[in-house]
C-alpha positions as CSV (number, residue, x, y, z in Angstrom):
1,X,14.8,107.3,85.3
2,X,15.8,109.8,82.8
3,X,19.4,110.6,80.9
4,X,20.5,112.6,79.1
5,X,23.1,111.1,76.3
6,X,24.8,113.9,73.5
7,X,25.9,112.1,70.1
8,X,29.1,113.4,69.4
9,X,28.8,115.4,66.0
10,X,28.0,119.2,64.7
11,X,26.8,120.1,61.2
12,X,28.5,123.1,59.2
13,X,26.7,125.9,60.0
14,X,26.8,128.8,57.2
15,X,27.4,132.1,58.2
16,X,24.4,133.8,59.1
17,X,23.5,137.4,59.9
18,X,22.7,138.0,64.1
19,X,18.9,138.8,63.2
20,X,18.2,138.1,66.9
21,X,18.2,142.1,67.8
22,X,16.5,142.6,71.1
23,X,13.4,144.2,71.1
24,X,15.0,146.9,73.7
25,X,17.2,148.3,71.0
26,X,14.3,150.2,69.1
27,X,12.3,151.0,72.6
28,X,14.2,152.3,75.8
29,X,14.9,149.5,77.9
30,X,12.4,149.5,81.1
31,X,14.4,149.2,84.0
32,X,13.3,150.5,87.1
33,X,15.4,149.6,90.4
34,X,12.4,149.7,92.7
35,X,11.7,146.2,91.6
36,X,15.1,143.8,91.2
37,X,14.8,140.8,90.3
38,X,16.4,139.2,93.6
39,X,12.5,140.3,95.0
40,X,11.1,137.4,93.2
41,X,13.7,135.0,93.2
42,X,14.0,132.2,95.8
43,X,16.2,128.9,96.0
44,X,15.7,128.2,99.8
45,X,13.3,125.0,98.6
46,X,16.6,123.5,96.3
47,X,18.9,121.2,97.6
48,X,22.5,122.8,97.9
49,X,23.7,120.6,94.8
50,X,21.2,122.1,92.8
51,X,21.7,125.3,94.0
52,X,25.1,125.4,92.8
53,X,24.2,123.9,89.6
54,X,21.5,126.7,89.3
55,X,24.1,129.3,90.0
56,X,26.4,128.3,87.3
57,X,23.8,127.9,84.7
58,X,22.5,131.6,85.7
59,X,26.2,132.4,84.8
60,X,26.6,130.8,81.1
61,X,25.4,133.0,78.0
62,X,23.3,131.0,75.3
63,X,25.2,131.9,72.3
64,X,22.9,133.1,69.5
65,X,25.1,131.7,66.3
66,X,28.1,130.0,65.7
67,X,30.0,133.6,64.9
68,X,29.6,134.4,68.4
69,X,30.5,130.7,69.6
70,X,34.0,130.9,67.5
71,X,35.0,133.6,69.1
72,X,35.3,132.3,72.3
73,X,38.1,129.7,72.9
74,X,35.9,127.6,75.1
75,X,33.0,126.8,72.6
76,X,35.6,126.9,69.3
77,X,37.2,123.7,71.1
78,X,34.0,122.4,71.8
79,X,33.2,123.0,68.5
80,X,36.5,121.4,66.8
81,X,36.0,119.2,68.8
82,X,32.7,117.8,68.1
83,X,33.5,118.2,64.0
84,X,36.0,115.5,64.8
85,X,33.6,113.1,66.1
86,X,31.7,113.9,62.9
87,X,34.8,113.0,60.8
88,X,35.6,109.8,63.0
89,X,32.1,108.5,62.5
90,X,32.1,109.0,58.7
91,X,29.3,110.7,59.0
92,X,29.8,113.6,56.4
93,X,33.1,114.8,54.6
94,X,34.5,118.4,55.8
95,X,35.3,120.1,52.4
96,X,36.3,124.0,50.7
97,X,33.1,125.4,49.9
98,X,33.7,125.8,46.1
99,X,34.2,129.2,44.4
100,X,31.1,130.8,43.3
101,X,28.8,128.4,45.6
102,X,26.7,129.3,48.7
103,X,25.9,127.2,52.1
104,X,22.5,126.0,52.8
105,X,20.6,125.8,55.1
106,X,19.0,122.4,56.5
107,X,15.4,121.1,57.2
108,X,13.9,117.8,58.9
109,X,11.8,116.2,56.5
110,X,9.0,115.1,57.2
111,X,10.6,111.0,57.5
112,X,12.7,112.6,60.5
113,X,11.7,110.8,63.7
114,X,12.3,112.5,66.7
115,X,10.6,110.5,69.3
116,X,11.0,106.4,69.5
117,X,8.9,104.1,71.7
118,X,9.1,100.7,73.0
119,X,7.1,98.8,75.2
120,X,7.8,95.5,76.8
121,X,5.4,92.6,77.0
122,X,5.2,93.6,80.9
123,X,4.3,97.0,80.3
124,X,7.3,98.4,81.3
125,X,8.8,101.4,78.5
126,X,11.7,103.3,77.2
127,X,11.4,106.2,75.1
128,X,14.2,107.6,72.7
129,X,13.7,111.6,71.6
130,X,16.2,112.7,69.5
131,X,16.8,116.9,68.9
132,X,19.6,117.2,66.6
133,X,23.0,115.6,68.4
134,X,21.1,115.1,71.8
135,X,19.7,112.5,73.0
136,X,16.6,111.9,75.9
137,X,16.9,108.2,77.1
138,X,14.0,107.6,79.6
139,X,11.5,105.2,81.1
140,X,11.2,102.6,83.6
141,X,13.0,99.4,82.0
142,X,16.7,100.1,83.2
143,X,17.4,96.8,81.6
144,X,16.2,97.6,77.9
145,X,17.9,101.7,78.6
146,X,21.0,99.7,79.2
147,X,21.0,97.6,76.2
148,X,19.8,100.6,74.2
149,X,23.2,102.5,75.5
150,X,25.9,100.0,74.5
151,X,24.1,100.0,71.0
152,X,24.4,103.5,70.4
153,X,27.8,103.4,72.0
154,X,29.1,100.5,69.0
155,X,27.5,103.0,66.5
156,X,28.6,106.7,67.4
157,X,30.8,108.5,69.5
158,X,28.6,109.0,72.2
159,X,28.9,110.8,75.9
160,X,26.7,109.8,78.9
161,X,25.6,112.8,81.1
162,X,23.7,110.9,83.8
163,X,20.4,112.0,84.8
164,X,18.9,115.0,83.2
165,X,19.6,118.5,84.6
166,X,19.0,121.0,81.5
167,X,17.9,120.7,78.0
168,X,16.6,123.2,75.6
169,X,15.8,125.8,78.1
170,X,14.3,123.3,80.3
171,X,15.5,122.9,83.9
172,X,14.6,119.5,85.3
173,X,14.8,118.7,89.6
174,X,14.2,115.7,90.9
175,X,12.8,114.8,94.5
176,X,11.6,112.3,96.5
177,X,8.1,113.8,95.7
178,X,8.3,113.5,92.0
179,X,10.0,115.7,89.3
180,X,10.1,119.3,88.7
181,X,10.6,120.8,84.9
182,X,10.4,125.0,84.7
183,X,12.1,127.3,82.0
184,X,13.6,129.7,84.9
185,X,17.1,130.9,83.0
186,X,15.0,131.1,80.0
187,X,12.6,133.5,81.4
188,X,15.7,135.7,82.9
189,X,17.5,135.8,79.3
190,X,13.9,136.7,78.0
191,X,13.5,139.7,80.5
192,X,17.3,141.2,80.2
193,X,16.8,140.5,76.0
194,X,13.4,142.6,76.5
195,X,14.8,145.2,78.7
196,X,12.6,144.3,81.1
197,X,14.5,142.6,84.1
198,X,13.7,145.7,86.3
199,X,10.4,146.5,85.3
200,X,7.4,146.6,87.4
201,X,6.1,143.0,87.5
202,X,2.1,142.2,86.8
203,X,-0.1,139.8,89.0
204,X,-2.0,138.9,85.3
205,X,-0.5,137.9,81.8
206,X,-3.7,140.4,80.8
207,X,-6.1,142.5,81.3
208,X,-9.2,140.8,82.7
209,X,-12.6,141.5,80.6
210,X,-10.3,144.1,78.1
211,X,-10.7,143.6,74.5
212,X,-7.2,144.9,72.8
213,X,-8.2,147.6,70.4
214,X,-6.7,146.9,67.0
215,X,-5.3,150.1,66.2
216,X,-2.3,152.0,66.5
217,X,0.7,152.2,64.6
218,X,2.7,149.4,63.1
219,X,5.9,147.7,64.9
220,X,8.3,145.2,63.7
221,X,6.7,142.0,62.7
222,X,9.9,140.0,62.5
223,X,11.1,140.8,65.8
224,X,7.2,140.7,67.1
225,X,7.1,137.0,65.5
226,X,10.2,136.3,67.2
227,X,9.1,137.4,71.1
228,X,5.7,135.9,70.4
229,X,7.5,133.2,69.4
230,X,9.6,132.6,72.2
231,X,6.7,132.8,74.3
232,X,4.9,130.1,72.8
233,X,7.8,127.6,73.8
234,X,8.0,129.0,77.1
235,X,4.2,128.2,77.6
236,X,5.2,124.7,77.4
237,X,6.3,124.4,80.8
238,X,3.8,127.6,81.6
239,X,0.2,127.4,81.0
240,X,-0.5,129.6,82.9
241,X,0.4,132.5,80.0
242,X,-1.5,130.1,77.7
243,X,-4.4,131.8,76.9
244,X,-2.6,135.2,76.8
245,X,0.0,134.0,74.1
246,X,-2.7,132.5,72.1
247,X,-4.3,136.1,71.9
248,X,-1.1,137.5,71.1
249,X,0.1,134.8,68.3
250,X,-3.0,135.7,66.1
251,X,-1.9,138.9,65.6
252,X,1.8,137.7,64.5
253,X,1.3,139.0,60.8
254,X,0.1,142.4,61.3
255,X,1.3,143.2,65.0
256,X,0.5,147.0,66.1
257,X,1.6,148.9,69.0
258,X,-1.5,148.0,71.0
259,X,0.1,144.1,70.5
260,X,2.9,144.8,71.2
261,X,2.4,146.1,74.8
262,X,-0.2,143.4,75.2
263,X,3.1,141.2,74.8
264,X,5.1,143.4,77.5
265,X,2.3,142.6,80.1
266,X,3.0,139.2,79.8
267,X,6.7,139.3,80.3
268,X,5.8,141.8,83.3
269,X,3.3,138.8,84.7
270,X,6.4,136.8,84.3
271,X,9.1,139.2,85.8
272,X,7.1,138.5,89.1
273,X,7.1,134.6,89.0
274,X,10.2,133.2,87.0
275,X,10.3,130.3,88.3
276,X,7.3,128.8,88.4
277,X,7.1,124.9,87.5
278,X,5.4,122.0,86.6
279,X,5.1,118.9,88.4
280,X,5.1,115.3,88.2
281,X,3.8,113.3,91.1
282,X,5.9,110.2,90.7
């Protein structure tokens, strides 16, 4: 049994510049209409529920900073809304940022826990990971998950979401079988941020038995760091692109042209199966 509980709170997030400036901008976007997307995309194995769940989530934008987010009137109230739990709770005071004084950023030291575990004298567990104001309650002692729940409830402002659906990227399916986690909207936002949603898909992530020459002319290393690094989340939920993200990460502080299109075979290999997953048997 897994949930998915959100602690009711936001930080103040200083204004930051949109660095996130998709790779397409400074290379013509590859698009060709020989090859939609709709060729490699299937949904006749989902339930209907989770086809309409998949179908919205296709729809929602990830917002890219809290600029962007203010601007519309949905997430500002979410927003608001969310800095008055924060208040409520007592967990920080809302103040004027004084005259002559910039906003900083924040870090999780290294006391930050993220992921809690408890084990019964019968074996059976729960496991608390925590990612900022989100919570992942899971395991197989409903008993101890319950008592866990009305803890956190006396000490924040907190919102049960029932079993987990989505969460960092992360789309999660359950089934009599077992439980399937892939990174499919991910993988789309990837390819349209790329340019590369109509692009001829690959049958590799790379070349077999081709060594890439280190030569060429220099490209971006920010944004290079930045695909790369996507990439080595999605892998996470894709091992398949492992071993070709592994050769492309070591090349994340002088990254040429030859790298760079080393990268765009992978996202081609991906364009031609977004949505594959990983499995547990249950």
């Amino acid at each position: 049994m897994t949930e998915t509980i959100t602690k009711e709170g936001i930080s103040n997030t200083p204004e930051i510049p949109d660095i996130d400036i998709p790779i397409a901008h400074r290379k013509k976007p590859r698009s060709c209409t020989l090859h939609p997307i709709s060729k490699f995309v299937s949904q006749e194995n989902l339930t209907n529920g989770f086809q309409a769940f998949v179908s919205n989530l296709n729809n929602i934008e990830i917002l890219k900073n809290v600029q962007k987010a203010l601007a519309i009137p949905e997430w500002r109230n979410v927003v608001m809304e969310e800095m008055r739990a924060l208040k409520k709770n007592e967990t920080w005071d809302v103040m004027e940022l004084p005259r002559g004084k910039k906003t900083m950023g924040c870090k999780w030291g290294q006391t930050d826990h993220t992921v809690f575990f408890k084990q019964a004298k019968d074996g059976k567990k729960v496991i608390l990971i925590v990612y900022v104001d989100d919570i992942i309650l899971t395991g197989d002692n409903i008993a101890e998950m319950e008592r866990l729940k009305s803890i956190l409830a006396m000490e924040f402002e907190v919102k049960d979401l029932g079993q987990m659906r989505y969460f960092l990227g992360m789309e999660v399916a359950r089934s009599k079988k077992g439980i399937n986690v892939s990174q499919r909207k991910y993988v789309f936002d990837l390819l349209t941020e790329t340019g590369m949603l109509g692009c001829k898909p690959s049958d590799t992530p790379v070349e077999a038995g081709k060594k890439i020459v280190d030569d060429g002319k220099l490209v971006d290393k920010d944004r290079y760091q930045r695909l790369v690094g996507k990439l080595i989340y999605l892998s996470h939920t894709r091992p398949d692109i492992a071993f070709a993200v592994s050769v492309a990460s070591q090349h994340m502080h002088l990254p040429k042209e030859a790298h760079l299109e080393a990268v765009y075979k992978i996202l081609r290999y991906l364009k031609g199966s977004p949505g594959r997953i990983i499995f547990q048997k249950d």
